[in-house]
Each structure stands twice: as structure tokens, then as C-alpha cells.
C-alpha positions as CSV (number, residue, x, y, z in Angstrom):
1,X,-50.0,7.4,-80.1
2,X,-48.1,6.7,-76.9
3,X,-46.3,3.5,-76.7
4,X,-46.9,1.1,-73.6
5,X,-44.6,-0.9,-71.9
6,X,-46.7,-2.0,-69.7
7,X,-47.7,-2.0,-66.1
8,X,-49.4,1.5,-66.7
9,X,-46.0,2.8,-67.9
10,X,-46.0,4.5,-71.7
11,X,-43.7,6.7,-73.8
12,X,-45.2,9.1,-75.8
13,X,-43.0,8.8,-79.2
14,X,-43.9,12.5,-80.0
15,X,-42.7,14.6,-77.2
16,X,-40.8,11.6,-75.6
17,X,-42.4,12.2,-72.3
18,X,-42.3,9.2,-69.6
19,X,-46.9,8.3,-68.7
20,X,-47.5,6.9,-65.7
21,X,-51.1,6.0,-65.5
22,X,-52.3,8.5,-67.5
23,X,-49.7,11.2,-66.3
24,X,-47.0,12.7,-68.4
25,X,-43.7,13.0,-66.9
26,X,-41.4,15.3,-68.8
27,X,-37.4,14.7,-68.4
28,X,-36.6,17.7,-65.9
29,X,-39.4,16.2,-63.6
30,X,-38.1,13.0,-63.9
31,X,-34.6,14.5,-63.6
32,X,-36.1,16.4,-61.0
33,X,-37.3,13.0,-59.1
34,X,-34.1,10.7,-59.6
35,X,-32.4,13.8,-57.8
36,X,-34.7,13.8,-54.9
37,X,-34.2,9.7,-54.4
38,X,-30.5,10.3,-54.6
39,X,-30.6,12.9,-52.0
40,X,-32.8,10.2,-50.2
41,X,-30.4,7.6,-50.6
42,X,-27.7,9.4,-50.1
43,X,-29.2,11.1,-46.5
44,X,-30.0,7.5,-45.9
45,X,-25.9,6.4,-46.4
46,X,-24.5,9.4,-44.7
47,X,-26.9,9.0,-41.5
48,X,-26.2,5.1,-41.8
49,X,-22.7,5.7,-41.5
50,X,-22.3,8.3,-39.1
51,X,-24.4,5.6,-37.0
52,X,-22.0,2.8,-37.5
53,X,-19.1,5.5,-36.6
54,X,-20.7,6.4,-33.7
55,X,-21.0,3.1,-32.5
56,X,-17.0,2.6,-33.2
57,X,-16.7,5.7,-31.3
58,X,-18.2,4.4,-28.5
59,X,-16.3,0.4,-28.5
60,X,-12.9,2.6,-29.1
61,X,-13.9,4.6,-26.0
62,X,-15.1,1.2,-23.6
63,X,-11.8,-0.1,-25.0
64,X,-9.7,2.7,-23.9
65,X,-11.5,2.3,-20.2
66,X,-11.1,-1.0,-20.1
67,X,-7.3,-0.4,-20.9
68,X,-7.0,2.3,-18.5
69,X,-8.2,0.4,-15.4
70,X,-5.6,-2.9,-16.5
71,X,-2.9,0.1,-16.2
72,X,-4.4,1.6,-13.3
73,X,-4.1,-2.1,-11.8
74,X,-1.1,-2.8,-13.2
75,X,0.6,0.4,-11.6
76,X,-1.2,-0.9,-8.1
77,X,0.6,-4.1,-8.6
78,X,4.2,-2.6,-9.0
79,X,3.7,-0.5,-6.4
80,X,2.8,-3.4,-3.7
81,X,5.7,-5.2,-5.2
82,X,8.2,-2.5,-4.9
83,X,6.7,-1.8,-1.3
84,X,7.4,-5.4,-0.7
85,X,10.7,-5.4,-2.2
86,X,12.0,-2.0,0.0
87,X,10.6,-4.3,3.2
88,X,12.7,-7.1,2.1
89,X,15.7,-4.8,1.5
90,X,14.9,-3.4,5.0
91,X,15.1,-7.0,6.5
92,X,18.2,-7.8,5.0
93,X,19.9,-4.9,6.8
94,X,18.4,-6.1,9.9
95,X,19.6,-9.4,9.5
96,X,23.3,-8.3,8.7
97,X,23.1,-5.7,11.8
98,X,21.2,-8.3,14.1
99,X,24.2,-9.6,16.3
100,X,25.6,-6.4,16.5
101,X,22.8,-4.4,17.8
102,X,22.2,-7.6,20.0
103,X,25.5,-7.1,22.2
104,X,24.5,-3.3,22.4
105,X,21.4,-4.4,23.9
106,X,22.8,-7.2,26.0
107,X,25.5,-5.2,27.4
108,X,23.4,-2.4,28.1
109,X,20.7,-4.5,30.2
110,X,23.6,-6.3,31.8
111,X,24.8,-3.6,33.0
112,X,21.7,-1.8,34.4
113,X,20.8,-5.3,36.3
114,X,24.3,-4.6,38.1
115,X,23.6,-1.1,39.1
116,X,20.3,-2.1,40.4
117,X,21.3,-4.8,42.6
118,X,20.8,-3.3,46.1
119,X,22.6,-4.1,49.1
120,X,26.0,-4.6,47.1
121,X,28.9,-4.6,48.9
122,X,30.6,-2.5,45.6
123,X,28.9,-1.6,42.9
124,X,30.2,-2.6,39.7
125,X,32.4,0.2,37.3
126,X,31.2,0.5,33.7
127,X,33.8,-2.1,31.8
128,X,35.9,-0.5,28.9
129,X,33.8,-3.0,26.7
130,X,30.8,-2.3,28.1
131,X,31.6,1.9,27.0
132,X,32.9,0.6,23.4
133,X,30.0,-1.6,22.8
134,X,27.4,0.8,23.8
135,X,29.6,3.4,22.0
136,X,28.3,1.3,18.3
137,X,24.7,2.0,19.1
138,X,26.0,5.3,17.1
139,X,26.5,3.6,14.1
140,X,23.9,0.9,14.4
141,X,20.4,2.8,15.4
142,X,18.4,5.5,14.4
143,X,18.6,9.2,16.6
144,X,15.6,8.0,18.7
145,X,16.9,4.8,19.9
146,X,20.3,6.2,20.4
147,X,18.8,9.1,22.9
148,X,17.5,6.3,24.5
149,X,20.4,4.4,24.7
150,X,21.9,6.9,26.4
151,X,19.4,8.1,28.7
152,X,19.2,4.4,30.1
153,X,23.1,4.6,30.4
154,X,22.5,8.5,32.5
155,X,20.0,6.9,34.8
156,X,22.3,3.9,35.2
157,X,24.9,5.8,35.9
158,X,23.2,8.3,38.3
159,X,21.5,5.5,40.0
160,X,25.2,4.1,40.3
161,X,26.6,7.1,41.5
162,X,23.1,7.7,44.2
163,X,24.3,3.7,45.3
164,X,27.9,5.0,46.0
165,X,27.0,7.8,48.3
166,X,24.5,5.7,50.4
167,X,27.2,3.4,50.9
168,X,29.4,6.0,52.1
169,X,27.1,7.4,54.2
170,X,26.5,3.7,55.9
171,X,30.1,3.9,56.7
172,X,30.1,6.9,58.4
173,X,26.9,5.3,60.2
174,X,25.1,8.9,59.2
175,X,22.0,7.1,56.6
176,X,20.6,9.1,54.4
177,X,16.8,8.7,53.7
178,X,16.9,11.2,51.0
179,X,19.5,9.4,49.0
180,X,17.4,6.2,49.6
181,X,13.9,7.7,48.3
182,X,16.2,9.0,45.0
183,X,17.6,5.4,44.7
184,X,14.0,4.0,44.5
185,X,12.8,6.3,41.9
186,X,15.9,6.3,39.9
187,X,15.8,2.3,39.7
188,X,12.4,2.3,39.3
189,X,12.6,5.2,36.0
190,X,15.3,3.2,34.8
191,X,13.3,-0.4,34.6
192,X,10.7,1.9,32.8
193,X,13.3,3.0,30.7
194,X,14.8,-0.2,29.7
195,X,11.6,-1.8,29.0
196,X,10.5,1.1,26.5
197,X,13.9,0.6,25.0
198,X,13.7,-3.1,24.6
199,X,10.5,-1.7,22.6
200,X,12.0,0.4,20.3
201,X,15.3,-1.4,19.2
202,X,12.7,-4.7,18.9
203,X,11.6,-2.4,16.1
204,X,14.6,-2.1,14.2
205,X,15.6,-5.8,15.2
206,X,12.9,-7.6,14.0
207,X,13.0,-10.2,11.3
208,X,9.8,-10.2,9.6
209,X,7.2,-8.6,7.6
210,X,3.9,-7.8,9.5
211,X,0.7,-10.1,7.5
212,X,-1.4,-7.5,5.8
């Protein structure tokens, strides 16, 4: 006779076979079934797990774009600072250069004011300073202000030169109203001039940084 255990569980003492309820279980189908719940369980685990790696996965991956946009503003941030930094270098030349490129421009408008006046009994020669101060705008300004350095000082001294010959010709009581037409137009290019120039070297003479 099979011996219960109760709750409709038995062991029959003869062929040693697990009843449940009535139904004999041998030990290869109960092997046979603890297999299958392992295979369960372990599906279960492995399926759990790649889950829970997944999810690392993903935080890793939020972490590593959270990262890469601190960097990415990081890098902005250095490179307004070093843009700020080459301005302030930039300023610092200007500043040690100021006076100098001052008198180049002082002299220069000085003596275009000169060569304009009209009616002058003599016109005024080009001082030796005058020549070695506007000489340093070689040194002290880029190519394009230094082209316009000197086609201010062409017109000045063409206009100077146009001046000369009109008062020659008053002498000789012969007027000329061609050299007085080229006068006009030379004076009046050379104001343009000068204004365009006080432009440009304002440029490289200025002494602060523009508000972003």
C-alpha cells in the first residue's frame, strides 16, 4: 500500500513512485519536470537580467550625453574666453602704439589743413618732421591704412603743387581757370580722403571691446 503524506501526495513503497491525487509519477518524469522548472527559472533569470543590463545600458548612454554636452559647453566657454583674451591682447597693443599713431594722424591732418587753405600768400613746404613722422605710419599700421596714408599725402601734395602754379600764374596776371576747377576737386577728394582715413586708423586706434 502506498504511503500518504498528505495533501493528496503518496509514495508508493513498492515501485517508489511519487502519487499525486491518484497519479503515479515515476523519477524520470519527475526528473523530467524539475528540469523543465529549472529551464523556467532559469529563462526567467537570464531575461530578468538582460532587462536590468539593458536598462544600465541605457543610464550609461544618457550619462555619456549628458557628459558630452558639459564638454561641448565647456569647449564653447574656452573658446569665448580665448576670443576675449586675443581682444584684450589686441587692446594692449593699441594702447602701447596709441600716441604714436596719434602724431601720424595729427601731423598728417595738420598738414592737409595747410595745403587747403586758399588764398595763401605761400603755401607751406612739407616740414622734415612732418616726412619722418608720417614715414612711422610704416611701422605702426596695417597695408590698407598705410595706402591711405599716403594717398592723402599724393593729393596733398598735388593739391599743393596745383596751389603753386595758380599763384604763379596770378603773377604773371595770365589766371588760369583750369588750374582752379582742379584745385576744387583736388581739395574737395582730399577732405573725402581724410575723413575715410580718420575712419580706418579709428579702427586700429580704438580702446575698447565692442558689447556683444
Amino acid at each position: 500500500m502506498a504511503r500518504n503524506d498528505g495533501d493528496g501526495m503518496a509514495i508508493d513503497p513498492a515501485t517508489h513512485e511519487l502519487i499525486v491525487f491518484g497519479v503515479a509519477y515515476s523519477g524520470e518524469a519527475i526528473a523530467a519536470l524539475m528540469t523543465g522548472l529549472a529551464a523556467v527559472a532559469a529563462a526567467g533569470f537570464v531575461g530578468w537580467r538582460q532587462t536590468r543590463i539593458s536598462a544600465d545600458q541605457n543610464s550609461i548612454l544618457r550619462k555619456q550625453a549628458e557628459t558630452a554636452d558639459t564638454q561641448a559647453d565647456i569647449m564653447s566657454l574656452q573658446a569665448e574666453i580665448m576670443h576675449r583674451q586675443s581682444e584684450i591682447e589686441l587692446l594692449g597693443v593699441r594702447a602701447s602704439l596709441f600716441d604714436e599713431r596719434l602724431k601720424v594722424y595729427t601731423a598728417l591732418k595738420s598738414y592737409v589743413q595747410e595745403v587747403s587753405r586758399s588764398g595763401a600768400a605761400k603755401m607751406t613746404i612739407q616740414s622734415d618732421e612732418t616726412k619722418d613722422i608720417l614715414a612711422r605710419a610704416e611701422f605702426l599700421f596695417p597695408k590698407d591704412v598705410r595706402k591711405a596714408v599716403e594717398e592723402v599725402e599724393w593729393l596733398a601734395g598735388t593739391l599743393k603743387y596745383t596751389f603753386d602754379q595758380l599763384i604763379e600764374t596770378a603773377k604773371l596776371r595770365s589766371p588760369s581757370p583750369h588750374l582752379s576747377t582742379q584745385a576744387a576737386k583736388l581739395r574737395e577728394q582730399l577732405t573725402t580722403k581724410l575723413e575715410r582715413l580718420a575712419d580706418m586708423m579709428g579702427d586700429e586706434m580704438r580702446l575698447y571691446l565692442d558689447e556683444e
